[in-house]
N, C-alpha and C positions, 0 to 999 in steps of 0.2 A: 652714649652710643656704644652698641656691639662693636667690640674690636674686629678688622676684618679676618686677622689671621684664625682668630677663633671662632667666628660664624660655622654652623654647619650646613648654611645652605645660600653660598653666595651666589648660586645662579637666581633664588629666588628674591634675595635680596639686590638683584642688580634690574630684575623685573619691576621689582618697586620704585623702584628709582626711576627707571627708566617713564614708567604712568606721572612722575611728578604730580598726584593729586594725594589728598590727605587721606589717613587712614579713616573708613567709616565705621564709627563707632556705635551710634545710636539705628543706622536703617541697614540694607539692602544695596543702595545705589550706589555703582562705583561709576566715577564721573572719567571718562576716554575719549580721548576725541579722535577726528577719523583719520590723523596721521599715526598717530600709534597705538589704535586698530589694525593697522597695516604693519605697523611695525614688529608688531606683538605676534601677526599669523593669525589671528583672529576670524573666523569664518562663521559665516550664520547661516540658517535653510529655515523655512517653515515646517513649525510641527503639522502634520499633515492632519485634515480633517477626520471627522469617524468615519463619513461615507466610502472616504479614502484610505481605511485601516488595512493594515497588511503585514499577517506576522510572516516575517521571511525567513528563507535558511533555516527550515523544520528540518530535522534528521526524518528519513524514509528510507524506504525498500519498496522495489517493485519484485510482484510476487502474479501468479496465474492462477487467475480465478478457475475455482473448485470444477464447477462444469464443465469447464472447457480442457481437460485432460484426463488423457484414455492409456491404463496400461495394456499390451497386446501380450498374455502370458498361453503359453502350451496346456491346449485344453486334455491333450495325454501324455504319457512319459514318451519319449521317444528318443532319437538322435535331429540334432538340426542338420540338415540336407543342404538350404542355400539362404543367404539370406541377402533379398533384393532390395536394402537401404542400409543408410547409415545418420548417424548424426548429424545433424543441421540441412537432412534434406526433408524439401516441402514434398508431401504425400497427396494424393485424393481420396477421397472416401470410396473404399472397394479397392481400391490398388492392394495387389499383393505383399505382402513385408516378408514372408519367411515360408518355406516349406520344411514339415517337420517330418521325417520316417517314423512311422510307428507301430508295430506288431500287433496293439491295439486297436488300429483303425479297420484293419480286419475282421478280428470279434466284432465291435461295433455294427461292423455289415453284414459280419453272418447274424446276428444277436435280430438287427431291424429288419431282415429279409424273413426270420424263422416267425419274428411277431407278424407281418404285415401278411403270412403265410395262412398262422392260426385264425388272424381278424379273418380272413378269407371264408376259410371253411367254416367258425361259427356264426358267421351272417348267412351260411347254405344250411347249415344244419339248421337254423332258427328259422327261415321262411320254410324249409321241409316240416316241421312239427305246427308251422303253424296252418298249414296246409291238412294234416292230420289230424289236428283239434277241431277244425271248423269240419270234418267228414265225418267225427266224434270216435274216431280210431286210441287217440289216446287220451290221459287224465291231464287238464290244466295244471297238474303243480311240473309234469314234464316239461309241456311248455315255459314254463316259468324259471326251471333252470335252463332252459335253452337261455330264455332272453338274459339272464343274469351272465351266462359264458361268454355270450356274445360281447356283451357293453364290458366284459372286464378284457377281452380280447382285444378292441377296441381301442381301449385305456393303454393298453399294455403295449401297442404298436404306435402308437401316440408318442406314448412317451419314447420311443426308442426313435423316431423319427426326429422330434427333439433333441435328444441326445446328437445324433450325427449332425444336425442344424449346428448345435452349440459348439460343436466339434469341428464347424467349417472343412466334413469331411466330404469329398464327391466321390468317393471310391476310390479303391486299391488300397495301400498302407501310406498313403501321404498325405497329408494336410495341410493344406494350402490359406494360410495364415494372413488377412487380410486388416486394411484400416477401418476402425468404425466411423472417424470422423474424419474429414482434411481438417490437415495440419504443420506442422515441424515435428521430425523426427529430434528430441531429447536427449535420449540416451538408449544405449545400445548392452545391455546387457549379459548376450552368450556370444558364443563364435562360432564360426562352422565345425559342422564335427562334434561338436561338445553334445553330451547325455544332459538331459534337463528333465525333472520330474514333473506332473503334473501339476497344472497352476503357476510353476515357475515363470517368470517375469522374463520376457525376451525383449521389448519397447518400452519406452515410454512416447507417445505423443502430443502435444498439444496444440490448440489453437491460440495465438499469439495474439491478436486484434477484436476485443481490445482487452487491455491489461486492468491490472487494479496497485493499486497504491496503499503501503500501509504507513501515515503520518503519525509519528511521536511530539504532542503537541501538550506543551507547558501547562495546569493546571488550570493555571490563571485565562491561559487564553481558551482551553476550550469550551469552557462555559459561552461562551461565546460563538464558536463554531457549529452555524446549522447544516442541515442536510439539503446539498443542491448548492452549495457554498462552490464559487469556483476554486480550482486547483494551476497552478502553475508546474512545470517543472523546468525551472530558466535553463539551466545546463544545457537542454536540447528543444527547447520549444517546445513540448509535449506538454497535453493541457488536460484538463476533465473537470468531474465535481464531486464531490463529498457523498456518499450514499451511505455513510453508517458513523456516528461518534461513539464509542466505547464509554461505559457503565463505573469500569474498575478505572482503577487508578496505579500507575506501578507504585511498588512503595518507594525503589531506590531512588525514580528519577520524579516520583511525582507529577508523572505525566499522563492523558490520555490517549487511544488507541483511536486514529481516525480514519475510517479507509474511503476511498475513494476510486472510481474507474477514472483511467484514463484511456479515452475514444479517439483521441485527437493527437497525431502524432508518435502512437505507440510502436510503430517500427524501427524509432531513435531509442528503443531501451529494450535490456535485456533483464530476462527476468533472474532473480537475485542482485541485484544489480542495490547497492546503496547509492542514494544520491541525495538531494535537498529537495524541499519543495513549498510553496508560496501559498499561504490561503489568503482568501479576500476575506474580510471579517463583515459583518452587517451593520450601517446604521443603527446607531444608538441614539438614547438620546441625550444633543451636547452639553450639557450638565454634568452629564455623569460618566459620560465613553470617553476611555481613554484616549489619548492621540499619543500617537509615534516618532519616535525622535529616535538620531542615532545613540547607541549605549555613551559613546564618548561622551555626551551633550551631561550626563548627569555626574554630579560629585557629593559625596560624602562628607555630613558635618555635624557630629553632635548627637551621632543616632537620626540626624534626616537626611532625606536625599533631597538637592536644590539642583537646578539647574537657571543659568544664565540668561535671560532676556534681553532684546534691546528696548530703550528704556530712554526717559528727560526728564530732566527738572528744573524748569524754568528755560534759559536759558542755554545749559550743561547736558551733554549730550552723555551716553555711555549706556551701563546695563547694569541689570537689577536682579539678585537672587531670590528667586522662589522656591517655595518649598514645597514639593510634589510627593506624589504617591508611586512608588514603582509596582506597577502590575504583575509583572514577570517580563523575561528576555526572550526576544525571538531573533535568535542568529546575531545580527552586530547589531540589531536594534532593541529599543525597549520601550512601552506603554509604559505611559505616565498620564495621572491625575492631577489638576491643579493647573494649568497651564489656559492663558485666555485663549477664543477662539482666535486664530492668526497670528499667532506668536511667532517671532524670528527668534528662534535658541542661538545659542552658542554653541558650536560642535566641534570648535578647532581654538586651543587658545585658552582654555577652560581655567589650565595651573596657573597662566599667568592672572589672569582674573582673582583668582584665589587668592593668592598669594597678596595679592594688593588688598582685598575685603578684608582679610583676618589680620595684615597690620604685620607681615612677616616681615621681619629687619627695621621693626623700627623700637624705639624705647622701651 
């Protein structure tokens, strides 16, 4: 017998002791009965079915879909005048955000008044000559620049019209600076007073409902992960589904890129926001689909992973190591292969189990 003072693991060997059954040399079966089960800490749960699969505690980010955000920047250089929002407040579409001064809003008006002047007179000049062609007063190639002066007249006021449209300018030197969509004001980028160049960024805004979700999902499980797959976000009840699984794969973490909206509950999250998130995995078929156990439930031996059953033999009650396939980890659980449909694992108690199969502290 191992001396006790030189054991190096006399909690384990007092585990042993305590199971008073014989070390199993030839099978699997360690023989417990249901007082020390209890005594041991021993706890069991059902591996959960495939229909029932759920990789949990995925790393994610909530992030604002593309569409739904709008920068409001100074269509000319100017000085900012006033500006009527700020961050984290809700806008409507056409509300004012800012008025800019600017020297240029002037040219702009003399520029569209001068064209909309010219278009004037070469549509009077053009029905005059055409007036003259038909009395045979002049040569059709006159007429023919007439009509070309006109349509580029035309064109030319057109565009300058344009221009003050894209300019959200109504006259004088100010520009009155509007939302294109409701939203949330984001961020706030100049201050009053402040010179800003043309195109310069004054807003950001966006529409917050509904959000999207980007899931970092284990390689193993996303072969698994289809499109329309529900989404959880337990932290806050916020729900949705899967609308895209990624292609690539990272190298470092070996994971794929799975996004998803969430429609249902997206006023409980902010966008950058890290948090966790739950996919429901699809029926497979029970053969071959993993089922889910918590990570504790599985142990290390020999180059396999086994986990714990409960189990009989004849008479002799206790639990039985199998020898399983680890899929991949999702948060404190893990898909495993090998396990019969309806199995009660072992999830709590596992070292002491051990410790009794492999014959620790005995001869």
């Amino acid at each position: 017998m191992m001396m006790q003072g030189t054991s190096p693991l006399p909690l384990l060997i007092s585990l042993a002791a305590l199971l008073g059954s014989p070390v199993v040399q030839a099978g699997e079966f360690v023989p417990v009965t249901a007082a020390q089960s209890k005594a041991l800490g021993i706890v069991v749960q059902s591996a959960k079915p495939p229909g029932q699969a759920l990789a949990a505690g995925l790393p994610a980010s909530i992030e604002i879909p593309n569409g739904q955000q709008r920068v409001i920047a100074a269509p000319l250089a100017g000085i900012v005048e006033s500006l009527e929002t700020s961050p984290g407040m809700v806008v409507r579409k056409g509300q004012v955000l800012a008025r800019l001064a600017s020297p240029q809003a002037l040219e702009l008006q003399r520029d569209r008044i001068q064209a909309d002047a010219q278009a004037a007179l070469a549509r009077q000049t053009l029905q005059r000559d055409e007036q003259l062609f038909r009395e045979g007063l002049i040569a059709e190639s006159r007429l023919q620049a007439s009509r070309a002066n006109a349509t580029q007249a035309v064109a030319q006021a057109t565009e300058r019209r344009q221009e003050s449209s894209l300019a959200q300018h109504s006259g004088g030197h100010t520009l009155s600076l509007t939302a294109p969509i409701a939203g949330t004001v984001l961020e706030q980028q100049v201050t009053v007073g402040q010179r800003v160049e043309q195109a310069a960024p004054l807003y950001r805004i966006a529409r917050l409902d509904p959000l999207v979700v980007d899931i970092q999902v284990p390689l193993a499980i996303a072969a698994r992960v289809r499109v329309g797959a529900p989404i959880r976000i337990p932290s806050t009840g916020a729900a949705g589904e899967v609308i895209a699984v990624g292609r690539a794969v990272d190298p470092a973490s070996q994971s794929v890129r799975v996004r998803g909206t969430i429609n249902r509950g997206a006023d409980s999250l902010r966008p950058g926001q890290a948090t966790a998130a739950d996919l429901v995995l699809p029926e497979g078929p029970r053969s071959t689909t993993d089922s889910q156990v918590p990570a504790s439930a599985v142990l290390h031996h020999r180059d396999k992973s086994w986990i714990f059953v409960t189990a009989r033999e004849g008479d002799a009650t206790g639990y039985r190591a199998l020898p399983v396939t680890v899929g991949g980890r999702v948060g404190d659980a893990a898909l495993v292969s090998g396990l019969p449909a309806e199995a009660q694992v072992v999830t709590s108690g596992v070292a002491a189990l051990k410790a009794n199969w492999l014959g620790i502290g005995k001869e």
